[in-house]
C-alpha positions in Angstrom: -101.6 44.8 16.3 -99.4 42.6 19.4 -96.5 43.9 20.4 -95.5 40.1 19.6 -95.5 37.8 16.9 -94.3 34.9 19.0 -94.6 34.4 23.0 -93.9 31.6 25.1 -95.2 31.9 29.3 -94.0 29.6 31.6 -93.4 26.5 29.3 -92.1 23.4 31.1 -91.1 20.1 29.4 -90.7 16.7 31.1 -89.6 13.9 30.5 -88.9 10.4 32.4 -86.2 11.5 34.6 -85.4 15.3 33.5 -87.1 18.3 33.1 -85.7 19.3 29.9 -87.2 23.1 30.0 -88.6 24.9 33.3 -90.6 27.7 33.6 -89.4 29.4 30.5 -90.4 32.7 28.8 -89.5 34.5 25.5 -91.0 37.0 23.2 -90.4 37.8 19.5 -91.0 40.9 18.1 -91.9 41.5 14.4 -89.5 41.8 12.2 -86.6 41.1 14.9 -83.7 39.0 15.1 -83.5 37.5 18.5 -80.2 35.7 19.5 -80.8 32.5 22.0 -78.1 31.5 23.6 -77.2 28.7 26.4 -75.2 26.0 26.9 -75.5 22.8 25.6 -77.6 21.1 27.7 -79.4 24.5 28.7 -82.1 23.5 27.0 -82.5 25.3 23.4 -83.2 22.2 21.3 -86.3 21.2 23.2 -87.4 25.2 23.2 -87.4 24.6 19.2 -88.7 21.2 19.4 -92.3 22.8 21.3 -92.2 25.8 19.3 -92.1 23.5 15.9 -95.1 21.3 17.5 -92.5 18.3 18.3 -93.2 18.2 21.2 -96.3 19.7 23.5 -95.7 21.6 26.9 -96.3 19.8 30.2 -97.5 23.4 31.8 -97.4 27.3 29.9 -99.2 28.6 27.0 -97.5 29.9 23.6 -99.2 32.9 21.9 -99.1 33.6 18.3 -99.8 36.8 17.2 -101.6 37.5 20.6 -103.2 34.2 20.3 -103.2 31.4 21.8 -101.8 28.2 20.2 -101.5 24.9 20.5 -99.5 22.5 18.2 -100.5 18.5 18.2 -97.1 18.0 16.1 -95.1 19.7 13.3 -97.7 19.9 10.1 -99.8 22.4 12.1 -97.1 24.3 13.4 -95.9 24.6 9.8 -99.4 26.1 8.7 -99.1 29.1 10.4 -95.9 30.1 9.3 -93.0 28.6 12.1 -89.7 27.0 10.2 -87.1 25.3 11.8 -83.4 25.3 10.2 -81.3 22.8 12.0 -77.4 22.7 12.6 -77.6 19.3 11.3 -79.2 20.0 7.7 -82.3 17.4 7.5 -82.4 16.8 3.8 -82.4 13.8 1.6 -79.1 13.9 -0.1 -80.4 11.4 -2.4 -83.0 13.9 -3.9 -82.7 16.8 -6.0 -82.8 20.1 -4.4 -86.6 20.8 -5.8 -87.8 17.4 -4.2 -85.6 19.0 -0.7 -87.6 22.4 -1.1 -91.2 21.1 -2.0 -90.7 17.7 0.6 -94.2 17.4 2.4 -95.7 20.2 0.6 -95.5 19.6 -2.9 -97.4 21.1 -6.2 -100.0 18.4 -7.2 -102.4 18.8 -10.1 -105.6 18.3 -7.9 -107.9 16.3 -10.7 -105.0 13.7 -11.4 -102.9 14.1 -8.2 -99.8 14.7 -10.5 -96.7 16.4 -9.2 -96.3 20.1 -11.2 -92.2 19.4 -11.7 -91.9 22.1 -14.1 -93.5 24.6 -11.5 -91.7 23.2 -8.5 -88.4 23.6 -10.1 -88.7 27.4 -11.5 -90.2 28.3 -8.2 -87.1 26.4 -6.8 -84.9 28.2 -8.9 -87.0 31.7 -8.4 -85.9 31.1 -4.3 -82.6 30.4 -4.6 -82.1 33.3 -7.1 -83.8 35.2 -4.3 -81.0 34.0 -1.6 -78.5 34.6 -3.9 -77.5 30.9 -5.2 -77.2 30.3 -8.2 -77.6 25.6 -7.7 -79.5 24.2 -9.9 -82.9 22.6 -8.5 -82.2 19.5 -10.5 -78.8 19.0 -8.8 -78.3 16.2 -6.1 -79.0 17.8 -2.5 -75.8 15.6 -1.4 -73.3 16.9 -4.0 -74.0 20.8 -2.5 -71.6 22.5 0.3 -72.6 22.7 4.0 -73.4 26.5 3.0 -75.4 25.4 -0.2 -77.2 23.1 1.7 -78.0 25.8 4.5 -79.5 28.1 1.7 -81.5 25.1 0.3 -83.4 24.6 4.1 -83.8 28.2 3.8 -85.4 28.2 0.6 -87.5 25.4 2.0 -89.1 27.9 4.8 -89.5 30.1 2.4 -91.7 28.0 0.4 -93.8 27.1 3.2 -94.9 30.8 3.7 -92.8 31.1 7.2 -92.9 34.2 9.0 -91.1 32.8 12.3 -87.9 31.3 11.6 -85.4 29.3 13.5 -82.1 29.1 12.8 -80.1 26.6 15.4 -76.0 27.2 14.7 -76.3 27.5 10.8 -73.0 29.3 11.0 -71.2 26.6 13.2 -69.8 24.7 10.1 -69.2 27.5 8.1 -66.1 29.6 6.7 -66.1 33.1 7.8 -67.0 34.6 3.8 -69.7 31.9 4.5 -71.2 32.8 7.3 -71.4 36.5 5.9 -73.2 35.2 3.5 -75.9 33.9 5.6 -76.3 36.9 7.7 -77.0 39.1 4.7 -79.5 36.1 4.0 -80.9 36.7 7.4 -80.9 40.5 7.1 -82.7 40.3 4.1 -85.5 38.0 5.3 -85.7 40.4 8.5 -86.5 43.2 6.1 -89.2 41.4 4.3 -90.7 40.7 7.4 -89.9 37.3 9.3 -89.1 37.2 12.4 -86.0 35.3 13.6 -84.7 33.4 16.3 -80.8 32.9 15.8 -79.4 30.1 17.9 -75.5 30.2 18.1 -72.8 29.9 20.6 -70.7 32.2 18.9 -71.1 36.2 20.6 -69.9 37.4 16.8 -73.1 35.7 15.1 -75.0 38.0 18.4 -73.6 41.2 17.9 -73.4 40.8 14.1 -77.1 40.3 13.9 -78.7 40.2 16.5 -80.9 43.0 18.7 -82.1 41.1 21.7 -80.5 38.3 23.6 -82.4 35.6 25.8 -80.8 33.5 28.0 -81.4 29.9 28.8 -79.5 27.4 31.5 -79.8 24.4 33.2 -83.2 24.2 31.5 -84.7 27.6 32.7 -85.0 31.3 31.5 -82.3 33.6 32.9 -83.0 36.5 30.8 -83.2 38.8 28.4 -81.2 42.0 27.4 -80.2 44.5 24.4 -77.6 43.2 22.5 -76.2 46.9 23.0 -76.7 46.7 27.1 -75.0 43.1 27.8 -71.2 42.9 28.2 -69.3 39.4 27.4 -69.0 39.0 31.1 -72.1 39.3 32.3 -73.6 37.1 28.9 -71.1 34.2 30.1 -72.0 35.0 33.7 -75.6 34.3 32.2 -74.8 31.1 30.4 -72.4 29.1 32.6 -73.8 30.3 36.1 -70.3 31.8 37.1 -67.3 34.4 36.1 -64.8 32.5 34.0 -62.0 34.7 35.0 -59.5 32.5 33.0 -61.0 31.2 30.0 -57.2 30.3 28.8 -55.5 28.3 31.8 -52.1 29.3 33.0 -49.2 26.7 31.4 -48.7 24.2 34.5 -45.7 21.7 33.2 -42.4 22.3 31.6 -41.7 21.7 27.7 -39.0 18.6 27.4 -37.4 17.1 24.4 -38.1 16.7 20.8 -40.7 13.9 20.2 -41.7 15.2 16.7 -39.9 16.4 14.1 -41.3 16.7 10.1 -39.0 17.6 7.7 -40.4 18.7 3.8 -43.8 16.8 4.1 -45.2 17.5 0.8 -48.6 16.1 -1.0 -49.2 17.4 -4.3 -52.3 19.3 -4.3 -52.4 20.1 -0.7 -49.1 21.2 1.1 -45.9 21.3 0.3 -42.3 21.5 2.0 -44.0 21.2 5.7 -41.5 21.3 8.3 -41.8 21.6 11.9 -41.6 20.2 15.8 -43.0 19.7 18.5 -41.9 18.8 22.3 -42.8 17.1 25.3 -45.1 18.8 27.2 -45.8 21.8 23.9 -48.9 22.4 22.5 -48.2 23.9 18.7 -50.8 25.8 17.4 -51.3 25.1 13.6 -53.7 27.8 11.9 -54.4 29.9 9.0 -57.2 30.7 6.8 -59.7 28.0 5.6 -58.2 26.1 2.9 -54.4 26.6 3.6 -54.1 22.7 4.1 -53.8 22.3 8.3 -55.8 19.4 8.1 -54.3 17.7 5.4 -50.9 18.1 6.9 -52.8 16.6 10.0 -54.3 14.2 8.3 -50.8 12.5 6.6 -49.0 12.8 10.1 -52.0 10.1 10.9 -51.6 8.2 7.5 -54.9 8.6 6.7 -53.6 10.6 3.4 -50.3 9.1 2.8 -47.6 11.7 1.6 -45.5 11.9 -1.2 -42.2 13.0 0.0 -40.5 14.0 3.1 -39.4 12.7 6.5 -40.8 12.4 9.6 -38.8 11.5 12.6 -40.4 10.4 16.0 -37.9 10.7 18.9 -35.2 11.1 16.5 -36.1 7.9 14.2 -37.2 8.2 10.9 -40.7 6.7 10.3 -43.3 5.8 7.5 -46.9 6.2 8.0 -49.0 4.7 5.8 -52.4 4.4 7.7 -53.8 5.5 11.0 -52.9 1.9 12.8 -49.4 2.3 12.1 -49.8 5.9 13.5 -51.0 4.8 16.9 -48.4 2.2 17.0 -46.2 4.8 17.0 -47.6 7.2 19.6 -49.6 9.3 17.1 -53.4 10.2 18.1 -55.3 12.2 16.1 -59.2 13.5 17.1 -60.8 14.6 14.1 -62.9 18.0 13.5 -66.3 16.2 12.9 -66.7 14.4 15.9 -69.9 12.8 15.0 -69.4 11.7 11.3 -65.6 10.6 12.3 -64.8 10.7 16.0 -67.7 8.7 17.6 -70.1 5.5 16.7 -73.5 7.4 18.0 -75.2 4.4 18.5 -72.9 3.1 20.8 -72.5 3.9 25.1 -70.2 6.2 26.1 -68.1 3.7 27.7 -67.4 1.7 24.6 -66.9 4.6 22.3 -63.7 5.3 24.6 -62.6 1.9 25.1 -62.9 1.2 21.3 -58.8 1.9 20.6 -58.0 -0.6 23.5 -60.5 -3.4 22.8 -57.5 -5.5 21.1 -55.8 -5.3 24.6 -58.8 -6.2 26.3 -59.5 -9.3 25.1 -58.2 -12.6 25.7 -58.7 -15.5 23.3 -61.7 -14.2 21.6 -63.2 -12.6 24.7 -63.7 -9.1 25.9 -62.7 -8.3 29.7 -66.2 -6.2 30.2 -65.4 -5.5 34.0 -62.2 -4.3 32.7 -63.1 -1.9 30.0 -66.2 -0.9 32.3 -63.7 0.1 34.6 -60.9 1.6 32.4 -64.1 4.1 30.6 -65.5 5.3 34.0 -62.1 6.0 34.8 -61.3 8.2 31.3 -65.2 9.7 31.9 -64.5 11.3 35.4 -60.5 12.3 34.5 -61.8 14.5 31.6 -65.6 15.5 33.7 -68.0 13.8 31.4 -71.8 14.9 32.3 -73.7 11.7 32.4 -75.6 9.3 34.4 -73.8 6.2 33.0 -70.8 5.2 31.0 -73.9 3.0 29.5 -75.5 6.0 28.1 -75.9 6.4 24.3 -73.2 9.0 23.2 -76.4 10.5 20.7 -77.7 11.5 24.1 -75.2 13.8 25.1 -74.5 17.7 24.4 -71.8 19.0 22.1 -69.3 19.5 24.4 -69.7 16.0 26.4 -69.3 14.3 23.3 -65.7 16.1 22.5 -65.1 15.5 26.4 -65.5 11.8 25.6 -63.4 11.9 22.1 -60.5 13.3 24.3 -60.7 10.2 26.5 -61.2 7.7 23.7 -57.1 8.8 22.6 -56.3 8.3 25.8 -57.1 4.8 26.0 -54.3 4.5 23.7 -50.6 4.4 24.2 -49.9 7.8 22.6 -47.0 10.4 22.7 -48.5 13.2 20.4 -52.1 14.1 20.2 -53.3 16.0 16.9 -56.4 17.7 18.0 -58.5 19.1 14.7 -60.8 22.3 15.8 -61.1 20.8 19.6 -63.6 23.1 20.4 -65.6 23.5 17.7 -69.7 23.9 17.6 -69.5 23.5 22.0 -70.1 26.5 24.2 -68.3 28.9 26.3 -68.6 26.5 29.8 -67.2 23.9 27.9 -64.7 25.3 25.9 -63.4 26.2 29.5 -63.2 22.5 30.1 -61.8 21.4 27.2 -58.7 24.2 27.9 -57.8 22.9 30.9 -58.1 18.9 29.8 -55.8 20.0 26.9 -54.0 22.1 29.4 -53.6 18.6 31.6 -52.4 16.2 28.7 -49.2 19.0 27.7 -48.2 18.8 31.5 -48.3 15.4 31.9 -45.9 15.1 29.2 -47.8 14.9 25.9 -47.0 17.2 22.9 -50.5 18.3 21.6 -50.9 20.2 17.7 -53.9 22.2 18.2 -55.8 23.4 14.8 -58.1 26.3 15.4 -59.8 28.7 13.3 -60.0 31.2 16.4 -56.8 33.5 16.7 -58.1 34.1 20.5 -58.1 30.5 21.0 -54.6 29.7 19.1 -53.0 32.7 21.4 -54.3 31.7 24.8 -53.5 27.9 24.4 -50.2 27.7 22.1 -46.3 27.5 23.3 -46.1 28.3 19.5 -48.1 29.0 16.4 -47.4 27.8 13.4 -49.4 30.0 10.8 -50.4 28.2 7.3 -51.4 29.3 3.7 -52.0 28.2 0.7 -50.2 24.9 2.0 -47.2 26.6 3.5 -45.9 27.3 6.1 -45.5 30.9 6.3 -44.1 31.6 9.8 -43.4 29.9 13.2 -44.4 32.6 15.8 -43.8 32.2 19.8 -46.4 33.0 22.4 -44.8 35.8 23.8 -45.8 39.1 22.0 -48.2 37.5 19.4 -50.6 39.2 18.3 -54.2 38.2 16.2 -52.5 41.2 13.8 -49.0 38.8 13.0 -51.0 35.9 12.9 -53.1 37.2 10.4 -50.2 38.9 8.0 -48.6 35.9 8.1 -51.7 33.4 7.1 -52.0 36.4 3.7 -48.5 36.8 2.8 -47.0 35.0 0.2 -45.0 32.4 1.4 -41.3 32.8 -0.2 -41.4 35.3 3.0 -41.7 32.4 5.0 -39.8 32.0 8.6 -39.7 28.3 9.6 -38.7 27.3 12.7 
């Protein structure tokens, strides 16, 4: 028997203009979980795309059980047992979950060419039972949870017979009870013999799971180690090509006066009794557990879910917002924690997705001053480092973290005062998490006041003046940088909040 159930020598991919892998290597062993990890950009989703039969290799050879393989596209590569699970779930929310699982390989009769429904759906149900779900196979795909949905792809591999499977960030939109979930999922499949290859940026998904760690940047192989032999260091050293040895930047302007102040925001349902400020040149931290309403509370500072009671004040005026227009008009930004579904128009350039708040300003008498918002989006590009041959590029085309590069500059095409930034940093990498610090870093000291949400205490420490922590819509306390801890943030997102300490 091979050492190796899946190896890949020396596979290059090119296309017009970019070599989008170089020279790369990678072995899986049977029954291992094997962590890839990279940047965006370094290269991972064209590694899937030739392992899945996508795409074929300019140069290299893949072996597959000590053979050698070649895959014409993603039927053949499905045949002998190689599943993809994407970040971005590929279903058919229109479908039921049976017509998800069976999609491409589904029970037919083979005298009448009938579909076997009754079969497909108690097999269905038999896999999901298996993974621990308890959805009905009749149920609409689209009416299911991100999680739910992540179990149904995995049910789907199942059903194909897979033995390799890839997971690409399955945890990246997931709660943390969620995610634990899926790795006791993953576990279990490892123990009945797949072998999987776990993409993630995230180094707890590594060392949760995880016994080997391979490497990929700029497109080539770097390496591969033990989980249990690699420090952080030297895997960011890895990934981003250099020491970051500040990942949180040092505070570099001074904190002014009061631009925002709310006063017993309340939306039945969601929050209640909200009060809090911030200043120029402050960037509050706003966290908690999932579900204790930071984004709601976000959400009616922007008017896009209008309040029912309460004040907010906006250099010491009272004001109403009813929608996000009147929001902007008053200096209110907000960038939203799905960048793709709500933060950018991926069919559109990069130039005009950050130009798109300002194109009422740009145009005179019907027409639109291109020189002018040509100019105004390379401008916004380089002042936040956007990686891109052209403002002209389709914003689809760009990684993760480009994209939320570019959804920083769209807000500040606008006239704003106070930016609401909703899980900044979510689903990009370590490199350009870096970035994005020191662009948020940037707007406080030139005299914006930011509220960050974040999920990550690490994060919410290293980047807030002050934290307020949230649950069960409440404010529970208001804690200052100095001396905070991830242990007071966390008692004070569990305890009840009649103990609370707003400030």
């Amino acid at each position: 028997m091979t050492e190796y159930v899946l190896e890949l020598r020396g596979i290059t991919k090119k296309f017009p203009g970019v070599t989008a892998l170089n020279n790369v290597h990678f072995k899986l062993k049977p029954g291992e979980i094997h962590a890839l990890m990279g940047e965006n950009g370094a290269g991972k989703s064209t590694f899937i795309k030739v392992i899945t039969g996508v795409h074929s290799p300019n140069e290299g050879e893949i072996f597959l059980n000590g053979q050698k393989i070649e895959f014409s596209n993603p039927k053949e590569a499905q045949a002998v047992g190689i599943a993809a699970i994407y970040q971005h779930v590929t279903n058919y929310p229109d479908l039921s979950v049976t017509e998800n699982i069976f999609m491409g390989h589904e029970k037919v009769q083979k005298l009448t060419g009938r579909l076997l429904w009754n079969e497909m759906h108690e097999e269905a149900r038999k896999l999901l039972r298996s993974l621990g779900c308890s959805v009905d196979p009749k149920s609409e795909m689209g009416a299911l949870s991100v999680a739910q949905q992540q179990i149904v792809e995995i049910a789907k591999a199942i059903s194909t017979k897979a033995k390799i499977i890839i997971m690409d960030e399955p945890t990246a939109a997931l709660t943390a009870r969620e995610s634990e979930e899926l790795y006791k999922i993953a576990e279990n499949l490892r123990d009945h013999g797949a072998s999987i290859i776990f993409i993630s940026h995230r180094f707890e998904d590594m060392y949760r799971l995880a016994t080997q760690v391979t490497v990929l940047r700029d497109a080539k192989y770097i390496g591969s180690w033990k989980v249990d032999e690699i420090s952080n260091e030297d895997l960011i050293v890895a990934m981003v090509g250099r020491e970051i040895t500040q990942v949180y930047p040092a505070k570099k302007g001074q904190i002014g006066e009061k631009l925002l102040e709310v006063k017993g925001l309340c939306k039945t349902g969601y929050f209640a009794d909200i009060s809090l400020t911030v200043h120029r040149g402050e960037i509050l931290g706003l966290t908690g557990l999932v579900g204790a309403g930071r984004t709601e509370v976000c959400q009616s500072l922007f008017g896009i879910m209008p309040y029912d009671k309460g004040a907010i004040f906006i250099n010491g005026k009272e004001v109403i917002i009813k929608n996000p227009k009147q929001a902007m008009g008053l200096g209110i930004g907000y960038l939203p924690e799905d960048r793709q579904l709500q933060g950018l128009i991926l069919q559109w350039g990069i130039g005009r997705n950050i130009t798109l708040p300002a194109l009422s300003r740009l145009g005179k008498k019907g027409w639109l001053d291109e020189n002018k918002e040509s100019e105004i989006a390379k401008e916004l590009a380089e002042k936040v480092h956007v990686k891109a041959n052209s403002i002209f590029d389709l914003i689809s085309s760009l990684s993760g973290g480009n994209q939320q590069k570019v959804a920083v500059a769209k807000l500040l095409t606008a006239d704003l005062d106070i930016i609401i930034l909703d899980e900044p940093t979510k689903g990009v990498d370590v490199g350009a998490k870096s970035a994005i610090y020191e662009i948020i870093n940037e707007l406080a000291a030139t005299g914006y006041g930011i509220i960050m949400i974040s999920s990550e205490m690490p994060e919410v420490i290293g980047m807030s003046d002050r934290i307020a922590v949230m649950k069960s819509g409440r404010i529970t306390r208001v804690l200052d940088k100095e001396g905070v801890t991830q242990e007071l943030i966390l008692e004070a997102a569990m305890t009840d909040f009649s103990k609370k300490n707003v400030g």
